[in-house]
C-alpha positions as CSV (number, residue, x, y, z in Angstrom):
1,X,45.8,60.6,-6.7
2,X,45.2,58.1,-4.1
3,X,48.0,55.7,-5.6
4,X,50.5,58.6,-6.0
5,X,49.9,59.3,-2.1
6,X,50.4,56.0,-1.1
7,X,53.5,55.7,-3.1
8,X,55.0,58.9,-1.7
9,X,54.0,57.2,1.9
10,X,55.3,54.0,1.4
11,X,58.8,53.8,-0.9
12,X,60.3,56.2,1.3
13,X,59.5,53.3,4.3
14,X,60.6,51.1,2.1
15,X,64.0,52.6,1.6
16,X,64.4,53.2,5.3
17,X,63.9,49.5,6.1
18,X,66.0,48.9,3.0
19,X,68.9,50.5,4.4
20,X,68.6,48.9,7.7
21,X,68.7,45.9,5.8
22,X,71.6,46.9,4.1
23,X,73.6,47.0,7.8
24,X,73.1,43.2,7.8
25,X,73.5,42.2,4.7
26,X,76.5,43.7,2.9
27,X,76.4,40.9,0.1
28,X,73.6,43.2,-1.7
29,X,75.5,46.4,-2.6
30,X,73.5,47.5,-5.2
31,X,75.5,47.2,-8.2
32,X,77.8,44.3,-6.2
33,X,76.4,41.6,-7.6
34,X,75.3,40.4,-11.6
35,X,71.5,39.9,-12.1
36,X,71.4,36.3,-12.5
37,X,74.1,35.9,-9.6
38,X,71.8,38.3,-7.2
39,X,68.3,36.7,-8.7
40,X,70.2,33.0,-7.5
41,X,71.1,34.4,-4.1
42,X,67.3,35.8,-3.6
43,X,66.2,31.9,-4.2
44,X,69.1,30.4,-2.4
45,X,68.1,32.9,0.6
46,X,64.5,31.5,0.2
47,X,65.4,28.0,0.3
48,X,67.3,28.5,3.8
49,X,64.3,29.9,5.1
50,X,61.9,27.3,4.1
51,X,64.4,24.8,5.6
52,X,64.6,26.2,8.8
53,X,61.0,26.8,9.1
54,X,60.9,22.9,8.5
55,X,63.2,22.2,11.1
56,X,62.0,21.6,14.8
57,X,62.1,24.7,17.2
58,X,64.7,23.2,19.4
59,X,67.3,22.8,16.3
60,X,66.9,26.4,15.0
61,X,70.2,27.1,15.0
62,X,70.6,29.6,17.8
63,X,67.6,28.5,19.5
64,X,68.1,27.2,22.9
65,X,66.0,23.1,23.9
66,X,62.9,23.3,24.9
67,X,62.8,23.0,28.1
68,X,66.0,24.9,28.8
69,X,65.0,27.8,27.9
70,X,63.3,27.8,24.3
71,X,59.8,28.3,24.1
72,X,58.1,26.1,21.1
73,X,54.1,26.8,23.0
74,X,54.0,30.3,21.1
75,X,54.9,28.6,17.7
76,X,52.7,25.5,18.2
77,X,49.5,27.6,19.1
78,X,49.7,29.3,15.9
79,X,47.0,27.6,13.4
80,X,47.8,26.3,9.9
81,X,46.1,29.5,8.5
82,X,48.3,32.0,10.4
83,X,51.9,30.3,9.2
84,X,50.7,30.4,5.8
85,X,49.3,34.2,6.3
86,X,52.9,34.9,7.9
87,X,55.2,33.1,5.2
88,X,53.6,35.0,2.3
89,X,53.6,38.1,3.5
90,X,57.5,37.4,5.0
91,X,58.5,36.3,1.5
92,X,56.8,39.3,0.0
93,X,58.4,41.5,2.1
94,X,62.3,39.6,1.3
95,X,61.4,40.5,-2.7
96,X,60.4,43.9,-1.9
97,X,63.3,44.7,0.1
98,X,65.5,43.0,-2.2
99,X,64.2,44.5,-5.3
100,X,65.4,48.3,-3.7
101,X,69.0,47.4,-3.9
102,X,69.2,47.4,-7.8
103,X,67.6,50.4,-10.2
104,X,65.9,47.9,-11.9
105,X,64.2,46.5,-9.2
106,X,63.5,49.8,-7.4
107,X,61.5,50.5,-10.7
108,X,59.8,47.6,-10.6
109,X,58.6,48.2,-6.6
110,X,57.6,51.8,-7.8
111,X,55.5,50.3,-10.4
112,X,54.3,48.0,-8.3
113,X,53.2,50.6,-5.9
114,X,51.6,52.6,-8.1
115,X,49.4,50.1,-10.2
116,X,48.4,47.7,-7.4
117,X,49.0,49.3,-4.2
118,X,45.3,49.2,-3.1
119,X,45.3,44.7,-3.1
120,X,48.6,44.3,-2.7
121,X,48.8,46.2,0.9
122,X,45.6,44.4,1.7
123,X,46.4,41.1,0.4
124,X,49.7,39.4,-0.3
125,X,50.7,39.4,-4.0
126,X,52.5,36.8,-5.5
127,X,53.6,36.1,-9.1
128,X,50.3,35.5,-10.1
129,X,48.6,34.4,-6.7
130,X,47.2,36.9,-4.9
131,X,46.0,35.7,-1.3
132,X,43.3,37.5,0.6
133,X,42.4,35.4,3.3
134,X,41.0,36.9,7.2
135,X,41.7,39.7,5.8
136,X,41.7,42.4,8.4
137,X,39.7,44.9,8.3
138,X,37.0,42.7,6.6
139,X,36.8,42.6,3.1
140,X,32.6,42.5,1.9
141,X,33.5,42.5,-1.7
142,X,35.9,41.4,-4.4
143,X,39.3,43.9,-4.0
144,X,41.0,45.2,-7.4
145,X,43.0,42.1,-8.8
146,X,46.1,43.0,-10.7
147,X,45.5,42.2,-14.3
148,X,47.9,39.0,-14.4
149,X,46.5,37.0,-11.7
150,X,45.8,33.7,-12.4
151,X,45.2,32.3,-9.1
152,X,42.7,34.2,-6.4
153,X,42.5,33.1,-2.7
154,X,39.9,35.0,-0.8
155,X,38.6,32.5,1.5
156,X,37.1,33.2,4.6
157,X,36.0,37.5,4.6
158,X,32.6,38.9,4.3
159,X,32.3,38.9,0.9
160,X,28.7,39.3,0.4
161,X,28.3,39.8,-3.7
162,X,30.0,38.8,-6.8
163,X,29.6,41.7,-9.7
164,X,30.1,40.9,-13.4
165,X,32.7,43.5,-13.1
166,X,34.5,42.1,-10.3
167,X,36.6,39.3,-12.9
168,X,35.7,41.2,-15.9
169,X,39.4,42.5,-17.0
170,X,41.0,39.4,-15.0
171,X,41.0,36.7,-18.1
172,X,44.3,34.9,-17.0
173,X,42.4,33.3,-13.9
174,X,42.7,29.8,-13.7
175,X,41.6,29.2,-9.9
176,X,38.9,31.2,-7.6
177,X,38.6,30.3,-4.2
178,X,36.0,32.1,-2.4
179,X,35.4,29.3,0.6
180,X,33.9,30.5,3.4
181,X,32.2,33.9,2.6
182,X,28.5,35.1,3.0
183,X,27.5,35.0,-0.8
184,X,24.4,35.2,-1.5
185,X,24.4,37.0,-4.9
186,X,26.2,36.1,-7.6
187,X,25.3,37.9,-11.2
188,X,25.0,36.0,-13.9
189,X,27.9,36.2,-16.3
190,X,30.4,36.9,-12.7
191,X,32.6,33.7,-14.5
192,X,31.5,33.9,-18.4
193,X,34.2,35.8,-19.7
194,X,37.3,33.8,-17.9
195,X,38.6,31.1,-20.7
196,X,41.0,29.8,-18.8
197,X,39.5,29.4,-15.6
198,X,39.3,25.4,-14.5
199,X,38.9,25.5,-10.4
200,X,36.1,27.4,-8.7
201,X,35.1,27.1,-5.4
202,X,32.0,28.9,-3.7
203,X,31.7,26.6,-0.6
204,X,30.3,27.8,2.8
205,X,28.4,30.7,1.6
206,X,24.9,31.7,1.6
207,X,24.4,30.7,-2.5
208,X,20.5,29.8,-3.4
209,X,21.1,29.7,-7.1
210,X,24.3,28.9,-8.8
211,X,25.3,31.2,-11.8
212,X,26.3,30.0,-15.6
213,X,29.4,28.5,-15.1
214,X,32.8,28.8,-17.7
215,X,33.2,25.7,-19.9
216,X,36.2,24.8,-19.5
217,X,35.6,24.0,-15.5
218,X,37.3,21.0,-14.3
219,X,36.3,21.4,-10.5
220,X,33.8,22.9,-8.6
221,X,32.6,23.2,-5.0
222,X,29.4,24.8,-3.8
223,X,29.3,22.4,-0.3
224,X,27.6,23.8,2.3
225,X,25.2,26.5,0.9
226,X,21.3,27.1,0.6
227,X,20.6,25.7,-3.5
228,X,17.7,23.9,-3.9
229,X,16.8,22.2,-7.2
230,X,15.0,25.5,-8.4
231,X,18.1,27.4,-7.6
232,X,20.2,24.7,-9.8
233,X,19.3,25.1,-13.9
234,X,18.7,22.1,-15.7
235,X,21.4,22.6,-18.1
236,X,23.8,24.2,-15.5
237,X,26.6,21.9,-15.4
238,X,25.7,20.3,-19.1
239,X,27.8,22.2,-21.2
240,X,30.7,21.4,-19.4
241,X,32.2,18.7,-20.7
242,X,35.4,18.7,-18.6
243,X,34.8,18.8,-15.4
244,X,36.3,16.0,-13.3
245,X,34.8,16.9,-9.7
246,X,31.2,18.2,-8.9
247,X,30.6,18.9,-4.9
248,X,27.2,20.0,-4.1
249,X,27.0,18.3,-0.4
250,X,25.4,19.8,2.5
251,X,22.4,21.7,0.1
252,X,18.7,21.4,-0.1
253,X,18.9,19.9,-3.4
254,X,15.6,18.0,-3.9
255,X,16.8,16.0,-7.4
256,X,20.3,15.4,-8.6
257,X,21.1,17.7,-11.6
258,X,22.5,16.7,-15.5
259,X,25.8,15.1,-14.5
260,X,28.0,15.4,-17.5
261,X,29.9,12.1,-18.7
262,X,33.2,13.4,-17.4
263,X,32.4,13.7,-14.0
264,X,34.7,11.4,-11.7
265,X,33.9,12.3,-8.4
266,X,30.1,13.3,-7.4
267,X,29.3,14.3,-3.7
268,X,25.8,14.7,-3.1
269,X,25.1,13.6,0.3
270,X,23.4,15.3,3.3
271,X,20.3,17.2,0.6
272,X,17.0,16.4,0.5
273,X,17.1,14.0,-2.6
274,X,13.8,11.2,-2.4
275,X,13.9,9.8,-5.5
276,X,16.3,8.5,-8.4
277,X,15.7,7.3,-11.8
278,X,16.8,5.3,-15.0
279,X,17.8,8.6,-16.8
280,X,19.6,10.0,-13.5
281,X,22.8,8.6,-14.1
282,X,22.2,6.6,-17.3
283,X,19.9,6.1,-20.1
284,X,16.8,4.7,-20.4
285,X,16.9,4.9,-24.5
286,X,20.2,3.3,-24.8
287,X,20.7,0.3,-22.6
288,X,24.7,-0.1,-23.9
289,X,25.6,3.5,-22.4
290,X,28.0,3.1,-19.6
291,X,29.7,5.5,-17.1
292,X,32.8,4.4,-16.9
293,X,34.8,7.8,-15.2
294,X,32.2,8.4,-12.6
295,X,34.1,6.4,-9.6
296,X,32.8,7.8,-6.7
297,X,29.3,9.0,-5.9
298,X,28.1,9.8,-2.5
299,X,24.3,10.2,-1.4
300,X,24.2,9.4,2.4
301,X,22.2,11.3,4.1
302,X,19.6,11.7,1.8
303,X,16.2,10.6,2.7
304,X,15.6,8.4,-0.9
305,X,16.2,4.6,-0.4
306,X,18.7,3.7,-3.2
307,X,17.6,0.0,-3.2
308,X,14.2,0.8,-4.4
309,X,16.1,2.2,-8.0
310,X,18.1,-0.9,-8.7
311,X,17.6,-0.5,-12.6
312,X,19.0,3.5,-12.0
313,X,22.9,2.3,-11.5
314,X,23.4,-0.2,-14.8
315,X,25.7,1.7,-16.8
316,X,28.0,2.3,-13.3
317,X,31.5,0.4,-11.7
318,X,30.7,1.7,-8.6
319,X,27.2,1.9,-6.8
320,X,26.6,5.4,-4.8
321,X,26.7,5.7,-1.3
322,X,23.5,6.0,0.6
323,X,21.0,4.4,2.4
324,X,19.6,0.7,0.5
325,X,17.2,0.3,3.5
């Protein structure tokens, strides 16, 4: 009921602004143009855009010199977040309004409307990305993903818990980024049932336990949390054998966890790590094991003295980071 309200709000606002549009741009009759030759003037439209955003204010064409006229102070102040907030939601707005001039894509906005209204007003939705970031008024939890995401930006709200339900029906994800939240709950089996998801990160939240992780994970990021080595299971990150990039910086980690062989870049510094040993990083049973992906490992700010482990980094190129005395 709520969707079909919202629908019989908003297409007739879109029309409205669709026929404004239609003053400009007589090009778009609907009906006027082929669907491959309109779908090529949508992109071509998109590519002028981008390159004029590109361009510097004072050779907009139009725009007056700074200086003589032309203000650049307005656009300069604006932070990298806001542009990119401002160009998604612009280009959503150019398919939207685009989409009304043919009956096809009129269909497709009504259907749109109708199944993912609720995010897609919130957020900006975009062939498969949906971005959710500042969102104002603040978002505390996940919002309804349309079933064909594959790529989730919610960084920076107040989302304070991750439910099992919250990905349950979403298995074409392939990215969560959740940077910059206040988690401090995430159930267990939140990420089990996403096969295809590779790139998750959790960083600057409020985590004190991580949750099993999908195995096919390639990166992940939980800098700047509360996890202590309690917090952290033993066999947490030891079933997956292809991740590439492990960042658990700026923790209260007490021991470094089971670092699977494909790791390639390991940031550990700033914890509360005192000691290393042989079986840390290699072996002690097999004194011909070697390491040789793991090229960068950081443990500065750490309170153990690497120097004192010298028999703890045989099987590695590189030596870690950290303080030797």
């Amino acid at each position: 009921m709520k969707a079909l309200l919202f629908t019989c709000v908003l297409v007739p606002w879109l029309a409205a602004a669709s026929a404004g549009r239609l003053e400009q741009d007589s090009q778009l009759i609907a009906g006027s143009l082929a669907g491959s030759e309109r779908n090529g003037y949508f992109v071509d439209r998109w590519k002028l855009r981008r390159a004029r955003r590109a361009l510097p204010v004072a050779d907009e064409p139009g725009d007056a010199p700074v200086g003589q006229g032309g203000d650049a102070s307005g656009f300069k102040r604006k932070s990298y977040r806001e542009l990119r907030r401002f160009e998604m939601q612009d280009a959503h707005r150019s398919v939207v309004n685009n989409s009304l001039h043919s009956e096809e894509g009129l269909m497709f906005v009504l259907c749109l409307c109708v199944t993912d209204l609720p995010t897609c007003l919130l957020c900006v939705c975009l062939t498969g990305s949906v971005y959710c970031e500042e969102v104002s008024p603040d978002v505390t939890s996940v919002p309804s993903l349309p079933k064909e995401t594959a790529y989730l930006y919610a960084r920076f709200n107040k989302i304070k818990k991750i439910r099992t339900k919250d990905f349950a029906d979403i298995v074409t994800l392939r990215r969560i980024d959740l940077t910059g939240n206040m988690i401090s709950e995430i159930e267990d089996g939140a990420f089990s049932n996403l096969p295809l998801l590779e790139e998750l990160s959790l960083a600057e939240n409020k985590l004190a336990k991580l949750p099993m992780l999908p195995a096919k994970l390639k990166y992940f990021n939980a800098n700047n949390n509360l996890l202590k080595t309690r917090g952290v299971k033993a066999n947490a990150f030891k079933k997956l054998t292809t991740l590439m990039n492990l960042y658990l910086a700026d923790n209260q980690l007490e021991a470094v966890p089971h670092i699977p062989d494909s790791v390639r870049i390991l940031h550990l510094q700033n914890n509360n790590i005192t000691e290393v040993n042989v079986d840390t990083f290699c072996r002690s049973n097999d004194t011909y094991y070697l390491r040789p992906s793991l090229s960068e490992v950081r443990m500065d700010g750490n309170p153990v003295v690497l120097s004192k482990y010298p028999d703890s980094f045989t099987c590695m190129k590189v030596l870690p980071i950290g303080q030797y005395r």
